[in-house]
ROTOR-732152 format. One record per residue (C-alpha): residue number from 1; chain; x, y negated, z. Coordinates in steps of 0.05 Angstrom, whole numbers, plus 5000, padded with zeros to 4 digits. Example, Ala and Ser with C-alpha at 12.3 -4.5 7.8 and 13.67 -1.06 7.14 Angstrom:
REM ROTOR-732152
<rec><i>1</i><ch>A</ch><x>5246</x><y>5090</y><z>5156</z></rec>
<rec><i>2</i><ch>A</ch><x>5273</x><y>5021</y><z>5143</z></rec>
END
This chain:
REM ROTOR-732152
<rec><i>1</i><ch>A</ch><x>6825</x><y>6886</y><z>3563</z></rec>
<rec><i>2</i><ch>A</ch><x>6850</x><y>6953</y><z>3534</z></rec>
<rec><i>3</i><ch>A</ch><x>6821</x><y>7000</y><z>3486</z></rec>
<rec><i>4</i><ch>A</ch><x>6792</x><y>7066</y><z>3501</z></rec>
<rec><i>5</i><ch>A</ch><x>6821</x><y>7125</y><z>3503</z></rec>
<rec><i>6</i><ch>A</ch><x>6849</x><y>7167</y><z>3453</z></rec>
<rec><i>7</i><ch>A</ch><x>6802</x><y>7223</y><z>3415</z></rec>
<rec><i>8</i><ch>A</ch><x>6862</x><y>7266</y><z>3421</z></rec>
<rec><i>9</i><ch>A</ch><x>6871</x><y>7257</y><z>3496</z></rec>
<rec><i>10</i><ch>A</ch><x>6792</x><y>7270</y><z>3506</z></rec>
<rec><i>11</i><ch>A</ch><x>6791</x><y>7326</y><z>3466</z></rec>
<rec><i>12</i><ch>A</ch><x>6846</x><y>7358</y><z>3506</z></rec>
<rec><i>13</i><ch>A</ch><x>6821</x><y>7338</y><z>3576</z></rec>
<rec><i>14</i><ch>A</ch><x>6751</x><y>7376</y><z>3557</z></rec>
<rec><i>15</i><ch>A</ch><x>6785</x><y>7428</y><z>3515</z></rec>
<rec><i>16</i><ch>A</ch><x>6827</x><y>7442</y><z>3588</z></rec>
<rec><i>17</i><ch>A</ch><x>6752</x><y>7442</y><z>3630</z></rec>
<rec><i>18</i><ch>A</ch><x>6722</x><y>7486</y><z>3590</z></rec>
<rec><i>19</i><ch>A</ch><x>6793</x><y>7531</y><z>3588</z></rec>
<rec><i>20</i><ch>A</ch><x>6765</x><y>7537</y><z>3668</z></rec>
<rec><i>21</i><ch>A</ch><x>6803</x><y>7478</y><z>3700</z></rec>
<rec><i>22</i><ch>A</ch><x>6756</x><y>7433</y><z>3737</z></rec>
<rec><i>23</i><ch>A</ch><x>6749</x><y>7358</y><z>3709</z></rec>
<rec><i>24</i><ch>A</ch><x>6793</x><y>7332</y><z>3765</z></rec>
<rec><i>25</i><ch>A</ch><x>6852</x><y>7389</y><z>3754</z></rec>
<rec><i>26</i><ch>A</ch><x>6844</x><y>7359</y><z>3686</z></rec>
<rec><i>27</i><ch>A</ch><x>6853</x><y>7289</y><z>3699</z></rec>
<rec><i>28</i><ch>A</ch><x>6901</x><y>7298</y><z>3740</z></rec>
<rec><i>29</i><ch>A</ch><x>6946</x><y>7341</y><z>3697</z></rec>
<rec><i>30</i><ch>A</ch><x>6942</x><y>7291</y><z>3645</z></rec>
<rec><i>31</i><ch>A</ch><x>6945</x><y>7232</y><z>3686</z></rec>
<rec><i>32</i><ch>A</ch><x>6881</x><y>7201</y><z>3685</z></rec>
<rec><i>33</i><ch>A</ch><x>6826</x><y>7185</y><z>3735</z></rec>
<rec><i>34</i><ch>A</ch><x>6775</x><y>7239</y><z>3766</z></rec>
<rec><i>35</i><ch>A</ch><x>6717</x><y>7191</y><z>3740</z></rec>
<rec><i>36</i><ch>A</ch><x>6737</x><y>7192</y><z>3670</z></rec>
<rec><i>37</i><ch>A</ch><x>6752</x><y>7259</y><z>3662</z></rec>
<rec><i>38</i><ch>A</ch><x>6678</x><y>7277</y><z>3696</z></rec>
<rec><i>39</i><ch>A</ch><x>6642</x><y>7223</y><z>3649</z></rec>
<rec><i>40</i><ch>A</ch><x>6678</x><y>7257</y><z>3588</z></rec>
<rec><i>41</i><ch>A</ch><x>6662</x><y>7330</y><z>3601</z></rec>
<rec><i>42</i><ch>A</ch><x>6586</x><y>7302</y><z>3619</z></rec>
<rec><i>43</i><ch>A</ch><x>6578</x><y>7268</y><z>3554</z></rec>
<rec><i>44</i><ch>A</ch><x>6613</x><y>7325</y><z>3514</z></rec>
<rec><i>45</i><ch>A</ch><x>6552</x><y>7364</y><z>3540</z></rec>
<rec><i>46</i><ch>A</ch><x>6492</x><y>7328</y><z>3529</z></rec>
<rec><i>47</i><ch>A</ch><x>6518</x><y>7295</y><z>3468</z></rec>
<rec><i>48</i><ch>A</ch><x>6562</x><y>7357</y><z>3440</z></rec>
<rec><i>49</i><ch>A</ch><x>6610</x><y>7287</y><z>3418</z></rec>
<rec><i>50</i><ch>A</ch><x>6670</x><y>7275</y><z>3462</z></rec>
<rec><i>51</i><ch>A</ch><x>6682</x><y>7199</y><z>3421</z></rec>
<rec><i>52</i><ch>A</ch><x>6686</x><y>7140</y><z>3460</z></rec>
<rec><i>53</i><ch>A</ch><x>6619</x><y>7097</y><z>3457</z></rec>
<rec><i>54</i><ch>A</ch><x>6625</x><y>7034</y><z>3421</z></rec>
<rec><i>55</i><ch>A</ch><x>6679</x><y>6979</y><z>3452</z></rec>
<rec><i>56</i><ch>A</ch><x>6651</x><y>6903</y><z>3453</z></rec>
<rec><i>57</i><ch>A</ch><x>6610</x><y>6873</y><z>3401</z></rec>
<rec><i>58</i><ch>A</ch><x>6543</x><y>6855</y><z>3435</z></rec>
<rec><i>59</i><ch>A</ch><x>6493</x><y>6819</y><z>3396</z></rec>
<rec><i>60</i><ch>A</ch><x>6461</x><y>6764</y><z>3420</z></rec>
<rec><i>61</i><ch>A</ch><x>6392</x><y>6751</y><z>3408</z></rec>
<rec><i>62</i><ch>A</ch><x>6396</x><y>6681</y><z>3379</z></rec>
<rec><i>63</i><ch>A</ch><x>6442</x><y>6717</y><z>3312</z></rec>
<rec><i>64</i><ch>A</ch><x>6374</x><y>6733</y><z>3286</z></rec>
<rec><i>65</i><ch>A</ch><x>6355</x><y>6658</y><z>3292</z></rec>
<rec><i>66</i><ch>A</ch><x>6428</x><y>6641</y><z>3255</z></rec>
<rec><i>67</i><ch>A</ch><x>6405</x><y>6605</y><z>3198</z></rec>
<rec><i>68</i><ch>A</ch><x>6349</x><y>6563</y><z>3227</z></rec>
<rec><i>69</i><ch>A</ch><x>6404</x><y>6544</y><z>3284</z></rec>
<rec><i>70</i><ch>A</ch><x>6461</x><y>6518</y><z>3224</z></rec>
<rec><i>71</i><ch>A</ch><x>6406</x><y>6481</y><z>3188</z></rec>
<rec><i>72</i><ch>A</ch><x>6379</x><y>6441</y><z>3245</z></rec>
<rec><i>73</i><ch>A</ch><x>6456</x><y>6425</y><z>3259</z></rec>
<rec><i>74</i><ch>A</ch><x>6475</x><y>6409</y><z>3185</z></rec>
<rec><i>75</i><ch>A</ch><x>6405</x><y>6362</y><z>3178</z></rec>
<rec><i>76</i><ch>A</ch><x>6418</x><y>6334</y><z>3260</z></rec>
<rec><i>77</i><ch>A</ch><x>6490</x><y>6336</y><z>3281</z></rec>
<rec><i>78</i><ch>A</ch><x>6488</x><y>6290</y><z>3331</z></rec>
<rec><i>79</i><ch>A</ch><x>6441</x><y>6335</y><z>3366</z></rec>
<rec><i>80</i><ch>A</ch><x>6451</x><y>6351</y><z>3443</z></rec>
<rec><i>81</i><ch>A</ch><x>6455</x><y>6427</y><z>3459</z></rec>
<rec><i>82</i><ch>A</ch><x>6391</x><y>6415</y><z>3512</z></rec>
<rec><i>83</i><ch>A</ch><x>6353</x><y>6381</y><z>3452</z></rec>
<rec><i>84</i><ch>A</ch><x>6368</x><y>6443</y><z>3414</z></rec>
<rec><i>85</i><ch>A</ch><x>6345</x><y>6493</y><z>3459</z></rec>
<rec><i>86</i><ch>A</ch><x>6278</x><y>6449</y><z>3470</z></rec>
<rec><i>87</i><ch>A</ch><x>6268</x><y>6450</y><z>3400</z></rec>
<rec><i>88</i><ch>A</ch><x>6285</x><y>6533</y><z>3407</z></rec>
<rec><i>89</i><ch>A</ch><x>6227</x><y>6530</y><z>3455</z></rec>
<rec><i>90</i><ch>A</ch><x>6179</x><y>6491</y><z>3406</z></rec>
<rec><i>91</i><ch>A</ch><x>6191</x><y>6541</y><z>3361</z></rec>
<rec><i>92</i><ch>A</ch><x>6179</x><y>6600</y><z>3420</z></rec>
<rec><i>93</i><ch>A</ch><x>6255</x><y>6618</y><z>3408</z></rec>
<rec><i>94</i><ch>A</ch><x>6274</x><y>6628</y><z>3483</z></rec>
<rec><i>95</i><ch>A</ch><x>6350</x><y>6595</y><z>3487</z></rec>
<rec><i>96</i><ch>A</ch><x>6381</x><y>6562</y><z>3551</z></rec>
<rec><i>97</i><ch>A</ch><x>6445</x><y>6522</y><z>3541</z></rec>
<rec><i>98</i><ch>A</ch><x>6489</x><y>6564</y><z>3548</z></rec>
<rec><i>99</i><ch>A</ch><x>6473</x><y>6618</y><z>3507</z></rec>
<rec><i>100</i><ch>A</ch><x>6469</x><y>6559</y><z>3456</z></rec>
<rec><i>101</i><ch>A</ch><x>6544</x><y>6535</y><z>3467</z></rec>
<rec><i>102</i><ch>A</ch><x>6568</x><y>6611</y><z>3472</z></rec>
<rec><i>103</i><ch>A</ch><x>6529</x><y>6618</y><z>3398</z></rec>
<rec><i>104</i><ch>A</ch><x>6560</x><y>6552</y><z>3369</z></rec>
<rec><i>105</i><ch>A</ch><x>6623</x><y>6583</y><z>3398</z></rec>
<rec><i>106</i><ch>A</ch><x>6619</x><y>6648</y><z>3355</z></rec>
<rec><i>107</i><ch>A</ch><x>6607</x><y>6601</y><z>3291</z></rec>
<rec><i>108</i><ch>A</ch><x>6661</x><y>6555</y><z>3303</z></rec>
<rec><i>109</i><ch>A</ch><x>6611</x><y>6495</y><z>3303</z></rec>
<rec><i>110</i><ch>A</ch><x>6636</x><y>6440</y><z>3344</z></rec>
<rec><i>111</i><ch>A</ch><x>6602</x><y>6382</y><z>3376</z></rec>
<rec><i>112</i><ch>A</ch><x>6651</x><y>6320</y><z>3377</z></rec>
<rec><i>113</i><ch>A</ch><x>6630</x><y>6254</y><z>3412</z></rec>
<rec><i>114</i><ch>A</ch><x>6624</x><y>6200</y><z>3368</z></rec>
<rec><i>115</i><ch>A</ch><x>6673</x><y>6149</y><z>3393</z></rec>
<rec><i>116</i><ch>A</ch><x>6644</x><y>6084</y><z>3431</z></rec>
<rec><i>117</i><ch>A</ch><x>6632</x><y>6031</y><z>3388</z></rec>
<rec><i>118</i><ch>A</ch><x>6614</x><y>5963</y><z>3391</z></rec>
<rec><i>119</i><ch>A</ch><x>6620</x><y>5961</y><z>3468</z></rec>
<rec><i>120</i><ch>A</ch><x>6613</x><y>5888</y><z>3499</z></rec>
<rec><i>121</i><ch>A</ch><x>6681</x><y>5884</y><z>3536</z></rec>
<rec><i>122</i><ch>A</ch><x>6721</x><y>5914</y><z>3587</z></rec>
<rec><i>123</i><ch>A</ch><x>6675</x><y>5927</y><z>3656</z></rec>
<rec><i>124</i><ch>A</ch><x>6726</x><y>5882</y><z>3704</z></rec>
<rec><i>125</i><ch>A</ch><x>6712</x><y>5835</y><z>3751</z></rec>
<rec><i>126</i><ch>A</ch><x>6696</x><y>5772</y><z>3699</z></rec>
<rec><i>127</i><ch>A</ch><x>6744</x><y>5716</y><z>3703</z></rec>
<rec><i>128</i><ch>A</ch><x>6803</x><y>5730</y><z>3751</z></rec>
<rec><i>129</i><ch>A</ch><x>6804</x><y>5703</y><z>3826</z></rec>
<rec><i>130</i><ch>A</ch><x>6851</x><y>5639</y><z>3830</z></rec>
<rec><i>131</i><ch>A</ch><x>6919</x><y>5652</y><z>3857</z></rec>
<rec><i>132</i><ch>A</ch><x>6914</x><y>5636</y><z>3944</z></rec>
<rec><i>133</i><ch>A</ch><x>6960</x><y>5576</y><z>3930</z></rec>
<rec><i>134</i><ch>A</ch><x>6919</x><y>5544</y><z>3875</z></rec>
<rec><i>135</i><ch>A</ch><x>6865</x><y>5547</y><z>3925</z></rec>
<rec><i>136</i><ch>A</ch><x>6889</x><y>5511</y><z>3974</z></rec>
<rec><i>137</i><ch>A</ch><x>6913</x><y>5446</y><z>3996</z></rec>
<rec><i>138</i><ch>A</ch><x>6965</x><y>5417</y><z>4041</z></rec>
<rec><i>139</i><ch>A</ch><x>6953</x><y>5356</y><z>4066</z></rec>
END
């Protein structure tokens, strides 16, 4: 996704509405859409600020829950991410799975499976079928 646009280029497309050029004579003359230019001029008035607001970085509500979330992994790592959030909930910490994995995400926690030990065999058939001549006879 890309940036926001420049203060420079903001500053000029306002600097050309208030000159007496309407916002979309602006945008057009520097090559940007109507919308923009009429969202820029509106917040250059009620704000007197023609910067861009700010790009990305939305909080989620279980950061403020961040160290209670690391030490339950660190003491349980073998912990499911639905046996986390219904400990969340014991705690009255509202967290769906999701929002979990998206947070574990952010922290670079991972949740491996533990490889399958100790398994009884392979899950075939038991003890192969004779071959259809050792079965039967000629007589």
């Amino acid at each position: 996704m890309p940036g926001p646009y420049s203060m420079d280029l903001r500053a000029r497309v306002i600097a050309r509405v208030e000159a007496g050029a309407s916002r979309r004579e602006a945008a057009e003359h520097f090559e940007i859409s109507a919308s923009a230019a009429i969202k820029w001029v509106k917040a250059f008035h009620e704000t007197g600020r023609c910067a861009a607001k700010p790009f990305r970085g939305c909080i989620s509500p279980l950061e403020k829950h961040a160290d209670f979330l690391c030490a339950l992994v660190a003491q349980q790592p073998d912990l499911t991410l639905d046996e986390i959030a219904a400990i969340m909930h014991k705690h009255k910490v509202p967290a769906k799975r999701t929002s979990l994995w998206r947070f574990f995400q952010r922290h670079k926690i991972t949740f491996k499976k533990k490889p399958a030990g100790g398994r009884a065999g392979t899950t075939g058939r038991g003890t192969r079928a004779q071959a259809l001549e050792a079965r039967t006879t000629h007589a």
